[in-house]
C-alpha positions as CSV (number, residue, x, y, z in Angstrom):
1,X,-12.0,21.8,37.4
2,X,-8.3,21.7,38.1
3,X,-6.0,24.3,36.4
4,X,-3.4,22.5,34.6
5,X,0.0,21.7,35.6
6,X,2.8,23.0,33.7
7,X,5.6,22.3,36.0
8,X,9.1,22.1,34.6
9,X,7.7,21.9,31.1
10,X,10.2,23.0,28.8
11,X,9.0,25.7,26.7
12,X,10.5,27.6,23.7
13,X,8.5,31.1,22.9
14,X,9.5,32.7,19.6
15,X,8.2,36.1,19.4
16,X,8.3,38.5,22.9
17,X,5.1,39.7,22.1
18,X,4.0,36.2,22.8
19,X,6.3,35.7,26.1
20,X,4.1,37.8,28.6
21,X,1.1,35.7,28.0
22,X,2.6,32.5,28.0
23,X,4.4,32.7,31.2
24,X,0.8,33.4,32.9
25,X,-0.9,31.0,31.1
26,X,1.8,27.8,31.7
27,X,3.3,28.9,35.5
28,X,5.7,26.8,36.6
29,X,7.1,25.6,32.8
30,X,10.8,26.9,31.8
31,X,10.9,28.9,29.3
32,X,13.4,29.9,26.6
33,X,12.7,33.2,24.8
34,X,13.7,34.3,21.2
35,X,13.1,36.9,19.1
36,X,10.7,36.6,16.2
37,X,13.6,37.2,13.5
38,X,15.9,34.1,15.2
39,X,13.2,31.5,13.6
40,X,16.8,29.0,13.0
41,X,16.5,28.6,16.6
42,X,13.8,26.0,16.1
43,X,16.1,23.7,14.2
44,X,18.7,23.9,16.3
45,X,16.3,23.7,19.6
46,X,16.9,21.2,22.6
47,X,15.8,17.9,22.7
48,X,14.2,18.5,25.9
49,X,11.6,21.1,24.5
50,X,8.4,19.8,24.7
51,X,6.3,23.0,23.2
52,X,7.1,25.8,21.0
53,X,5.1,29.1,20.7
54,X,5.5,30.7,17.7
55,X,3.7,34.2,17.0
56,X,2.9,34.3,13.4
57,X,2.4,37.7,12.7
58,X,5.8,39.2,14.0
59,X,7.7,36.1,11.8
60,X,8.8,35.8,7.9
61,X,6.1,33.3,6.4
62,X,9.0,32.2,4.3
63,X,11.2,31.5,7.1
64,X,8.8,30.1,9.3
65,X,7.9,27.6,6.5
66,X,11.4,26.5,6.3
67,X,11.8,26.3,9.8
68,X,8.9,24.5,10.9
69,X,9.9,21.8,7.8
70,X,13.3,21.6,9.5
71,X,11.9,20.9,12.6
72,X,9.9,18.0,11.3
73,X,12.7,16.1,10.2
74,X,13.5,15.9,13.9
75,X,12.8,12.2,14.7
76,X,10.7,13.5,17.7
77,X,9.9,16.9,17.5
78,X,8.4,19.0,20.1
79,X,4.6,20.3,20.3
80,X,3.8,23.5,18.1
81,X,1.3,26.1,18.9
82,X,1.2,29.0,16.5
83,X,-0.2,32.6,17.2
84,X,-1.7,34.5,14.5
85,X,-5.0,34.9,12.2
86,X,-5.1,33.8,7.9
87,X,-2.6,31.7,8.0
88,X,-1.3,31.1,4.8
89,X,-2.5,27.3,3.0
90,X,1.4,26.8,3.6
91,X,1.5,27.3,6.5
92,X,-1.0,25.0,7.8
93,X,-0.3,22.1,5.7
94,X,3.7,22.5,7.5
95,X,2.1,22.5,10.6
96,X,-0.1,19.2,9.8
97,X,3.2,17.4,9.0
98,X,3.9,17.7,12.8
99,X,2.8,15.0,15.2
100,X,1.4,17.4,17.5
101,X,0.3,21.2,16.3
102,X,-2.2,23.4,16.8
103,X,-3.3,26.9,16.0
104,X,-4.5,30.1,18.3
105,X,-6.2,33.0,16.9
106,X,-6.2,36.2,18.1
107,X,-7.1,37.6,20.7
108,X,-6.5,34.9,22.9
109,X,-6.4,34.8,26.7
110,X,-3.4,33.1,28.8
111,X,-6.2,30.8,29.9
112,X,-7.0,29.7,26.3
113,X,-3.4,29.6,25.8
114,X,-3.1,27.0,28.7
115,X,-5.7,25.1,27.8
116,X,-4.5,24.3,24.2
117,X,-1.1,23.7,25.6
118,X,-3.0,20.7,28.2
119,X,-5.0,19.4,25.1
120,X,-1.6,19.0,22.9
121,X,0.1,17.3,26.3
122,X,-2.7,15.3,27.1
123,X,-3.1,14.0,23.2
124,X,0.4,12.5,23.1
125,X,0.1,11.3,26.8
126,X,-3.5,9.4,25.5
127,X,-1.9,8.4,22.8
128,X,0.7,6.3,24.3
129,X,-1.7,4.8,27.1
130,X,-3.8,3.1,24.4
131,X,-3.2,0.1,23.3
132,X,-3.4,-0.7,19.2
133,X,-6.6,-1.9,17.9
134,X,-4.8,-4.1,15.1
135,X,-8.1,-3.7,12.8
136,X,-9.3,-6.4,10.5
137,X,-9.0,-5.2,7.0
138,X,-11.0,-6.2,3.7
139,X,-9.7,-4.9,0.7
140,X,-12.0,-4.3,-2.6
141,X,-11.2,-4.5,-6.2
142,X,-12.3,-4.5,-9.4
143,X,-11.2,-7.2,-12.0
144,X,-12.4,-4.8,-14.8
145,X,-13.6,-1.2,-14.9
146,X,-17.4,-0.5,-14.1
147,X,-18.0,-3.8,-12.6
148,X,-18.9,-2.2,-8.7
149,X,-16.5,-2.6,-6.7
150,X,-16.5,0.9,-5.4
151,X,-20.4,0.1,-4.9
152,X,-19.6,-2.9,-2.7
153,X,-16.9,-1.1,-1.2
154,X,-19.2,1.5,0.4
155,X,-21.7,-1.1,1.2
156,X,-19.7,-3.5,3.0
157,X,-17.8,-0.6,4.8
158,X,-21.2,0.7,5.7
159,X,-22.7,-2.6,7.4
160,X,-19.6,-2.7,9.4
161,X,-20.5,0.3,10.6
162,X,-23.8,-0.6,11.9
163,X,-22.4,-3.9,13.6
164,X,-18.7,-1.9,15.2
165,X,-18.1,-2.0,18.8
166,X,-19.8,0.9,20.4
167,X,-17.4,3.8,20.6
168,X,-15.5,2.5,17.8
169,X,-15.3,3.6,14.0
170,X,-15.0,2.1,10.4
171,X,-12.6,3.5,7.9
172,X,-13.4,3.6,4.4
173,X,-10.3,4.2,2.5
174,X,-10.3,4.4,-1.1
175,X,-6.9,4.1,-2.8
176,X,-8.0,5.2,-6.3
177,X,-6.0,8.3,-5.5
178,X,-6.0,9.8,-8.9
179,X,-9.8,9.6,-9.6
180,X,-11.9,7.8,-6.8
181,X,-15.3,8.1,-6.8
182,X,-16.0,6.7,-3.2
183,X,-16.4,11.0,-2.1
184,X,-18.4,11.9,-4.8
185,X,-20.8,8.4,-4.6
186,X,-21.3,10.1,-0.7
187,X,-21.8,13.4,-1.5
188,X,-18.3,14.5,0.2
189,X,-15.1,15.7,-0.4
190,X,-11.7,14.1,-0.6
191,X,-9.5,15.3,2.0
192,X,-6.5,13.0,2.2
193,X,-3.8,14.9,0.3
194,X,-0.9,12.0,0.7
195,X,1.0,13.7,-1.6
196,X,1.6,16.7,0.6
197,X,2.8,14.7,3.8
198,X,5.5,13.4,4.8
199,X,5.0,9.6,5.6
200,X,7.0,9.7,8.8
201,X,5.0,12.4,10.1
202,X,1.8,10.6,9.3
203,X,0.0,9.7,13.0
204,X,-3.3,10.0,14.3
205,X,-3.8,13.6,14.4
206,X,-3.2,13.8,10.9
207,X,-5.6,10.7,10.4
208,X,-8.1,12.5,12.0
209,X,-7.3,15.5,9.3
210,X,-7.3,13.4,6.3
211,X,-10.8,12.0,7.1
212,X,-14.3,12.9,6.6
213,X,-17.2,11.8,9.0
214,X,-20.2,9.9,6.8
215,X,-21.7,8.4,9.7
216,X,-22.1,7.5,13.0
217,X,-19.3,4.8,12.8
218,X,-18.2,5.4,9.2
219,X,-14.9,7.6,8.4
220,X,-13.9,8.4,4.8
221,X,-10.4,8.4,3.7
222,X,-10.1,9.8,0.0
223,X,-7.9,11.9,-1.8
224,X,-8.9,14.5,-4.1
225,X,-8.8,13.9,-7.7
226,X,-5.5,14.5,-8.9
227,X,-4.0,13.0,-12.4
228,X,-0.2,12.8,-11.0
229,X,-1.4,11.3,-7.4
230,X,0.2,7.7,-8.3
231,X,3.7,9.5,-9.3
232,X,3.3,11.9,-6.1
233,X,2.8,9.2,-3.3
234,X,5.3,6.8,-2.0
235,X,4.5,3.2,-1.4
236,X,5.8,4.5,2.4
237,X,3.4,6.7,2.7
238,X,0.4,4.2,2.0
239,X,1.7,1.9,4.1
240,X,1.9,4.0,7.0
241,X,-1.4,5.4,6.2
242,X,-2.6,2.0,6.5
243,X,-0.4,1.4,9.7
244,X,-1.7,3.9,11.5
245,X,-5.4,3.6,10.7
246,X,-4.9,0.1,11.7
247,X,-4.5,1.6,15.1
248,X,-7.2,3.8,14.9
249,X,-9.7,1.7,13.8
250,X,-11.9,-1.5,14.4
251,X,-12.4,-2.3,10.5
252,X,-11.0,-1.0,7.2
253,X,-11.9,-1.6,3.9
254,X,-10.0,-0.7,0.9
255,X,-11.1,0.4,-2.4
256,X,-8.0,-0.6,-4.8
257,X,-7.6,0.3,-8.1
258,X,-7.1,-2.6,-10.5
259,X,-4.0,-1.5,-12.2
260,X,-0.7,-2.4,-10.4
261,X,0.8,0.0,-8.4
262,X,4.4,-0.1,-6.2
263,X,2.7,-0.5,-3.0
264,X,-0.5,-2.8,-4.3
265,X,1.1,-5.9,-3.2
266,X,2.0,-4.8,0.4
267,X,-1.6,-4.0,1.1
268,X,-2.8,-7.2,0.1
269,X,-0.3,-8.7,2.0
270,X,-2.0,-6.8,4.7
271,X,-5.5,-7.5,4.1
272,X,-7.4,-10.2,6.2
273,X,-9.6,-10.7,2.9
274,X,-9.5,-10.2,-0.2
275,X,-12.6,-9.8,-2.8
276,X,-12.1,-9.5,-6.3
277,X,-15.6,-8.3,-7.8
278,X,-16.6,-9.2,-11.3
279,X,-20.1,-8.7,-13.5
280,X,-21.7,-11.6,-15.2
281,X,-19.5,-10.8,-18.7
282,X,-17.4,-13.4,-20.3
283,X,-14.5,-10.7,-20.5
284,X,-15.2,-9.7,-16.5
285,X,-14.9,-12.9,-15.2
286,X,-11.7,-14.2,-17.6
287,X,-10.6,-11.5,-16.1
288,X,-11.7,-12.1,-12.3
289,X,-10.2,-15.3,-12.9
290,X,-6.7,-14.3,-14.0
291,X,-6.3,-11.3,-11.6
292,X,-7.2,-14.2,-8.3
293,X,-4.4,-16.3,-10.0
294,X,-2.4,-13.6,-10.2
295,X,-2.6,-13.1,-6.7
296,X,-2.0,-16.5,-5.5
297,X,0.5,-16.5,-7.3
298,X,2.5,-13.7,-5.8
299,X,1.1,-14.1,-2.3
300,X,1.1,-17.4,-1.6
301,X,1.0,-16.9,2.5
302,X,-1.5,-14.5,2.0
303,X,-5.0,-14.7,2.1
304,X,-7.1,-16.3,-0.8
305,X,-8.5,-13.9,-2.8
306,X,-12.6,-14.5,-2.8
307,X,-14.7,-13.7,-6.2
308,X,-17.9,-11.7,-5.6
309,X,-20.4,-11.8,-8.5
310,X,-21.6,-8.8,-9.4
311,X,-24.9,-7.4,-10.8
312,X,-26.6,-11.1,-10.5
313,X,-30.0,-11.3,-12.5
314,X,-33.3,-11.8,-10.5
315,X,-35.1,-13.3,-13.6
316,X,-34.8,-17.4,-14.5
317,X,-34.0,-16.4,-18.5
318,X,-31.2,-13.8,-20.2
319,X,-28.5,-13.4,-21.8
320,X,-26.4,-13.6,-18.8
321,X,-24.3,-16.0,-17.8
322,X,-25.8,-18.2,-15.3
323,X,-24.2,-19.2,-12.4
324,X,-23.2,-22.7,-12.8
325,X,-21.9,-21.1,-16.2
326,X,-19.8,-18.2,-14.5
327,X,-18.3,-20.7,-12.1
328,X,-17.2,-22.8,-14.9
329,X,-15.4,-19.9,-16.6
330,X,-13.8,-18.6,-13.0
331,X,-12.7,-22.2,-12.7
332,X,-13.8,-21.9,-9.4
333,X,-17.2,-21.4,-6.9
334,X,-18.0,-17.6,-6.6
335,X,-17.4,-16.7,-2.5
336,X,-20.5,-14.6,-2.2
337,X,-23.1,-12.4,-5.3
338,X,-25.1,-9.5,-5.0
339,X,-28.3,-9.2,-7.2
340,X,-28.7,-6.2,-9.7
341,X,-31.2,-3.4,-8.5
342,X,-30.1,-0.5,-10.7
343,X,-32.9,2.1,-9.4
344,X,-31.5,1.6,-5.6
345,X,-27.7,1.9,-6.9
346,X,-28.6,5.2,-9.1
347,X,-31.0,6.9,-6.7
348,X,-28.2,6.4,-4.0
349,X,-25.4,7.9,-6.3
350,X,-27.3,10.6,-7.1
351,X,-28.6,11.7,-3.6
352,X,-25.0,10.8,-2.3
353,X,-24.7,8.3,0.1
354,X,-25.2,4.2,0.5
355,X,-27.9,2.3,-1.2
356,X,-28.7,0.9,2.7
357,X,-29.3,4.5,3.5
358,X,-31.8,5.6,0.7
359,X,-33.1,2.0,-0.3
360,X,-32.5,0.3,2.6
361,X,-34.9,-2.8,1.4
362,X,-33.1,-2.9,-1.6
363,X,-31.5,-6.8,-2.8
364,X,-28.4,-5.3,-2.8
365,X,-28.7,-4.4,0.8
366,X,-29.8,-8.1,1.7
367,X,-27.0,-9.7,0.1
368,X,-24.5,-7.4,1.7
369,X,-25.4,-8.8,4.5
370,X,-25.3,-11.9,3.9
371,X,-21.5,-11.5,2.5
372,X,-20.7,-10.0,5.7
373,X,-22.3,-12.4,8.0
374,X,-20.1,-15.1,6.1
375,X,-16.7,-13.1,6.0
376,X,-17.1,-12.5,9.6
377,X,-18.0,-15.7,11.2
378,X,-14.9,-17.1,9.2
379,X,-12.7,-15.0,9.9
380,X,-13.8,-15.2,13.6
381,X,-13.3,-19.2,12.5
382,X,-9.7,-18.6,11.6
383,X,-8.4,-16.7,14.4
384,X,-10.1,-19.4,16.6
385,X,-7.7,-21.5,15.1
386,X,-5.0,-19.7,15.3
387,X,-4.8,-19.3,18.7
């Protein structure tokens, strides 16, 4: 295997403890030394830098906070590598603000060194070289609370998985940022802390940081439960969230809260469907009915929002609505139901992860994929159309 090539690389090295190493490990780069006390030097850097080494442990924590959130209000700012072991939370979460950043921990060898430095240059060289997946997107809500839409959500986002290109990944992003329940129905952990970044800073990388793996093909994006998340994030920042997972991925699907938020509109705009999931209650589907209205309404070049019936009886007789009567109080056909099987949806809860995983015969399962096969070939329909 080839050494890599560092040649006329520019290269900023705070700390001369740090200097040594780094001038074996990159050869032929240029190189600009500063002391570990002169940390303004990274706000004021070149334009031309392409990598800063920073050692941690001979810098102000303070200071190096401060500077490394200057430097990210560059519009392009440079690689960062950073020397040093326990890094404070800070720290790291300045560091994940940057496009590119990575950390070393000591001891470290000029070879490690310089193959860290040829993984952040190759990242941002892979990066460009690929072309954008523009993913199809299917956004989920509720029309009242309890109804299953997070159910469907995980479903749906699930049997996209199994059917993905090979080498390609399904994102499962739930937008109930205060109190989502798409982690804990998995049996994960919310890592997407929007609030914390810095939507112009959002790429990729830190994609890749906000997400949890579920399965082969299946990538959770979820926030942990926080009662201020709606105040915290900007519409910007969900919106290039979205943006760049559109990149990233070949499907998306969207748990959305029901209650209105700034940027709720913009991702329906975005959305290549849109289901609106109601039970068989008089209340759930007035409700189902209004919020569909509501959205043709306000979106009338957008997609038509599609009513999935939820929680649909297997037995002839109850005190259910039937579906002839539903559809008369939605004032419209349903798009698609899934049949009640309460054991499969609790067992799965409660073991974490999708009913297709633990009960993968169950009804639920069935009509999932029948809802799927029908989104799909008409949306395939559409696009055939289109062009």
């Amino acid at each position: 295997m080839s050494a890599p090539d560092f040649t006329d690389r520019h290269v900023l090295v705070v700390g001369q403890r740090l200097a040594p190493v780094a001038q074996e490990g990159l050869g032929r780069a240029r190189f600009e030394v500063a002391a570990a006390d002169r940390l303004d030097v990274l706000g004021a850097a070149h334009a031309a830098v392409e990598l800063v080494l920073i050692d941690a442990e001979a810098a102000d924590a303070n200071q190096l906070l401060g500077a490394l959130s200057a430097l990210a209000l560059r519009p392009q700012p440079p690689a960062v590598m950073m020397a040093g072991a326990h890094l404070p939370a800070s720290l790291v979460r300045a560091l994940m603000k940057l496009p590119r950043s990575d950390v070393l921990e000591p001891p470290f060898t000029s070879v490690d060194l310089a193959q860290a430095a040829a993984a952040l240059f190759a990242g941002v060289e892979a990066r460009a070289a690929a072309a954008p997946v523009n993913a199809r997107c299917w956004t989920v809500m509720g029309s009242v609370g309890g109804c299953g839409a997070t159910t469907i959500a995980i479903e749906l986002a699930t049997a996209l998985g199994a059917r993905a290109t090979q080498g390609r990944r399904v994102a499962l992003v739930d937008l109930n940022l205060v109190d989502g329940a798409t982690a804990a129905y998995l049996g994960a952990a919310g890592a997407m802390t929007l609030a914390e970044a810095s939507a112009e800073r959002i790429d990729g990388a830190m994609l890749d940081a906000f997400s949890v793996r579920i399965g082969e093909r299946l990538d959770l994006l979820a926030a942990p439960r926080d009662p201020r998340a709606f105040a915290r994030v900007t519409p910007t920042a969900v919106c290039r969230l979205l943006e760049v997972a559109a990149q990233v991925y070949e499907w998306i699907v969207i748990d959305l809260p029901r209650h209105r938020q700034a940027w709720t509109l913009d991702v329906l705009a975005g959305s290549d469907e849109i289901l609106v999931v109601s039970e068989l209650t008089v209340p759930a589907l007035l409700a189902a009915r209004s919020l569909a209205a509501e959205i043709e309404a306000e979106l009338p070049e957008g997609p038509d929002p599609r009513i999935i019936l939820n929680r649909l009886a297997s037995r002839m007789f109850g005190p259910a609505p039937t579906l002839s009567e539903a559809e008369k109080a939605l004032q419209r056909k349903a798009d698609g139901g899934v049949t009640s099987d309460w054991e499969a949806a609790a067992a799965s809860v409660n073991l974490g992860g999708s009913i297709s995983h633990h009960r993968p015969r169950s009804k639920i399962v069935r009509d999932i994929g029948v809802l799927v096969d029908r989104l799909t070939q008409s949306g395939e329909a559409v696009r055939q159309r289109r062009a």
